[in-house]
C-alpha positions, -999 to +999 in steps of 0.1 A: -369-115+644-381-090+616-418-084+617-436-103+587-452-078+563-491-077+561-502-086+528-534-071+536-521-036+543-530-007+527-508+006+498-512+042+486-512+080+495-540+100+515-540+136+515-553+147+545-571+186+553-553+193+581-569+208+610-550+237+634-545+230+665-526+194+653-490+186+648-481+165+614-472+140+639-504+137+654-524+132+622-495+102+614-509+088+643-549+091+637-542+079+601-519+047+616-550+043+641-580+045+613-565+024+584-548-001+617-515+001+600-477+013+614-463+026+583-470+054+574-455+090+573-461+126+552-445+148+527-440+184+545-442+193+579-470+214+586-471+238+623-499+231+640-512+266+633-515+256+598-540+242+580-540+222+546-528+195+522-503+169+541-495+144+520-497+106+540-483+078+524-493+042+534-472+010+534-452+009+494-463+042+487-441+055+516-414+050+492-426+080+469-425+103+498-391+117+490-401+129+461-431+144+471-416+164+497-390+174+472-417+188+449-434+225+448-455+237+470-481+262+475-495+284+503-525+311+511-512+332+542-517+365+560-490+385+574-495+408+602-473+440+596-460+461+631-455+435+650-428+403+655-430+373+675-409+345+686-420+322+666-427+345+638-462+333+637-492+342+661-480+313+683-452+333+698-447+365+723-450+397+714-411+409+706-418+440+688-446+466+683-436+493+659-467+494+642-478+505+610-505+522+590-506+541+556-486+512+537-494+520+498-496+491+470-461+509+459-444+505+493-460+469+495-449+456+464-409+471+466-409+445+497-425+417+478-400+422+447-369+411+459-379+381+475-395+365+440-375+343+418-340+320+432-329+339+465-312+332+494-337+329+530-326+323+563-345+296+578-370+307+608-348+300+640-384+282+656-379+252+627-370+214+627-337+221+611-314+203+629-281+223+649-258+202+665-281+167+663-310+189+676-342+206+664-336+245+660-371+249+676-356+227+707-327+249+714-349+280+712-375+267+736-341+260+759-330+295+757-300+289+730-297+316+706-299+298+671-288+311+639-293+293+608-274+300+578-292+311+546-296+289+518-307+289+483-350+288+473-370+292+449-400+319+449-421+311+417-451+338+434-452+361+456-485+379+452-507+403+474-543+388+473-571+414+478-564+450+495-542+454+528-567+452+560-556+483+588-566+468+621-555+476+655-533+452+677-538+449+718-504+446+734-500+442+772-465+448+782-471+421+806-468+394+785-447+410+762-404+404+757-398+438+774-364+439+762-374+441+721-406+463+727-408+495+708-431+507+733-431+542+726-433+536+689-469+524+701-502+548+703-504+563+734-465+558+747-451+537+775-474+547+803-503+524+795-502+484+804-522+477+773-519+497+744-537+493+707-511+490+683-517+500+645-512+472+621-519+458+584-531+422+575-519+414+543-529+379+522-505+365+504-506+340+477-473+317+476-460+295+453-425+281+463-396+253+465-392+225+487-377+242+521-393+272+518-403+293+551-436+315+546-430+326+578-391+341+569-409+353+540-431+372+563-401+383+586-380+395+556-409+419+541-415+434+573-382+442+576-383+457+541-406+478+555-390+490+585-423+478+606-417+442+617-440+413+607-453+378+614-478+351+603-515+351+614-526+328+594-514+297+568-530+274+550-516+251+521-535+246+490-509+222+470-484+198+472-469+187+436-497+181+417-517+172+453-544+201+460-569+209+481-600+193+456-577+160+460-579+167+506-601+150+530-613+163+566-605+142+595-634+143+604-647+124+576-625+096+579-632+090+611-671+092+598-661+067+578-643+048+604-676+044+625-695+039+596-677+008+587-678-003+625-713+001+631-722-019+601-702-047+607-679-046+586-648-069+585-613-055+580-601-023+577-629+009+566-625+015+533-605+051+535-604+070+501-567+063+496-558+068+459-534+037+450-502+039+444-499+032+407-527+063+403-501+086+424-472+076+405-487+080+373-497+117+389-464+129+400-444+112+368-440+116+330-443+074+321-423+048+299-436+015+287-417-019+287-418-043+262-430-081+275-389-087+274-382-056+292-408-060+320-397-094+333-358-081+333-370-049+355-389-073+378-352-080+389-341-047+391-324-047+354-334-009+338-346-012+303-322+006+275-331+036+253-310+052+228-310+077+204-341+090+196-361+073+222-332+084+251-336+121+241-372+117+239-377+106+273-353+129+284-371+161+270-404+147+288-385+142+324-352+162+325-337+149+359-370+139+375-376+101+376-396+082+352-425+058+361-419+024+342-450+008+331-454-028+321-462-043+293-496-039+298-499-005+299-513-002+333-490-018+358-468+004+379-435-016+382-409+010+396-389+047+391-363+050+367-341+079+356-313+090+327-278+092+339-247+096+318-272+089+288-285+053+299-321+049+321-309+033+355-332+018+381-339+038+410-365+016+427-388-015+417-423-021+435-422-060+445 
């Protein structure tokens, strides 16, 4: 028998500061536990080294999650330059230590050009792409050699932030993939167990597409350069129109969380979800119903613009969907789009 649904469940979308050291999954699951509902889920995985906006959506507002993780985002990172992992992050073994030092704004710059604007990236091999029914990161862990085929992205910036950092870079050949080590590209040669590798930190300001890898990104200019390259660091500042001022800390929901405990309160704590008809009205360009029109989209029927009103609304949206508004000017009824010149339903909230 299908499980009744709560009319006292929370409806609407938390964006969430997430903390390293935590999968997406795992906030899911402290956000199910503090607001003591099932459904939710995010928009955009985030690797637990990361930090930053993930998008939760609770109960109806799960439905917009589609489109958010469809939408833009937008990343602060730092790239390590002489060195690769396997994960391409800091997360993984040491697979190469070429080093580097001397890199000039020129030399930096002639890697980031390329990559800026539609291209075509190879997916990290260490991702949740799916090969064969099963996560690429899976197979890797297993020992399978993955290769992902390249597909089409958008870069809208690519930007160096502040001046390249030269640092040093202990490697012990101990723990390191001996058969990719360039150990005698390394200061002091292959004698030593632990040698201090030259490298540059870069920061990097991104601004991308949906399915975007900062960490090929990273991978791809260090091969530009000849050096090698991986991620130290990653945090994302925006989802769609979600940023950073818009995040919360764990932390201070589950302040919250106790707060409402310890005072007796009944129910659920009162999290600082922002309701669904605010996010729509944030992610969409709007279009308001008659009294007529609002009672026939209740039942799913889209309302009909021609003309002047058809290209109108189509100038203000282009292919993304439209929110319908009642008649009143507030309520959030649903998502529409234009198709073939008419506005069809795409979903109504009941």
């Amino acid at each position: 028998m299908a499980r009744k649904a709560d009319p006292t469940a929370p409806s609407g979308i938390l964006i969430i500061d997430k903390p390293a050291g935590m999968t997406s999954h795992d906030v899911v699951a402290r956000v199910r536990r503090l607001a003591r509902t099932r459904k939710v889920g995010h928009a955009g995985t985030l690797d637990p080294m990361a930090t930053g906006v993930l998008v939760c959506g609770l109960g109806k507002a799960t439905r917009l999650l589609t489109w958010i993780t469809g939408d833009t985002k937008a990343y602060l990172a730092t790239m390590r330059l002489g060195a690769t992992t396997s994960t391409e992050d800091a997360e993984g073994q040491i697979t190469s230590a070429r080093g580097c030092s001397g890199l000039t704004d020129a030399e930096l710059e002639a890697a980031l050009a390329p990559l800026r604007g539609d291209i075509m990236q190879v997916p990290s091999s260490v991702s949740a792409i799916k090969v064969d029914g099963k996560r690429a990161h899976a197979l890797v862990r297993e020992g399978v050699e993955v290769e992902l085929p390249a597909r089409p992205v958008h870069i809208g910036c690519l930007a160096s932030a502040g001046e390249p950092r030269p640092a040093t870079m202990p490697i012990d050949e101990a723990t390191t993939a001996p058969q990719n080590v360039d150990a005698a590209d390394c200061e002091g040669g292959a004698s030593s167990p632990t040698q201090d590798v030259p490298v540059v930190d870069c920061d990097l300001v991104v601004d991308c597409s949906s399915g975007t890898y900062v960490r090929a990104l990273a991978r791809d200019i260090g091969e530009h350069l000849g050096v090698g390259a991986h991620l130290t660091f990653l945090r994302r500042i925006r989802v769609g129109p979600f940023t950073l001022n818009d995040a919360h800390p764990l932390a201070e929901l589950e302040q919250i969380a106790r707060q409402h405990e310890e005072a007796g309160g009944e129910g659920r704590p009162p999290l600082p979800l922002m309701s669904l008809d605010d996010a729509v009205r944030t992610m969409f360009s709007e279009m308001v119903l008659n009294e007529r029109e609002t009672e026939l989209f209740a039942h799913g029927q889209a309302p009909r613009r021609q003309g002047d009103e058809l290209d109108a609304l189509r100038e203000i949206a282009g292919e993304d969907p439209i929110a319908v508004i009642a008649a009143d000017g507030q309520t959030v009824m649903g998502l529409a789009h234009i198709v073939n010149n008419a506005v069809k339903t795409i979903l109504v909230f009941s």
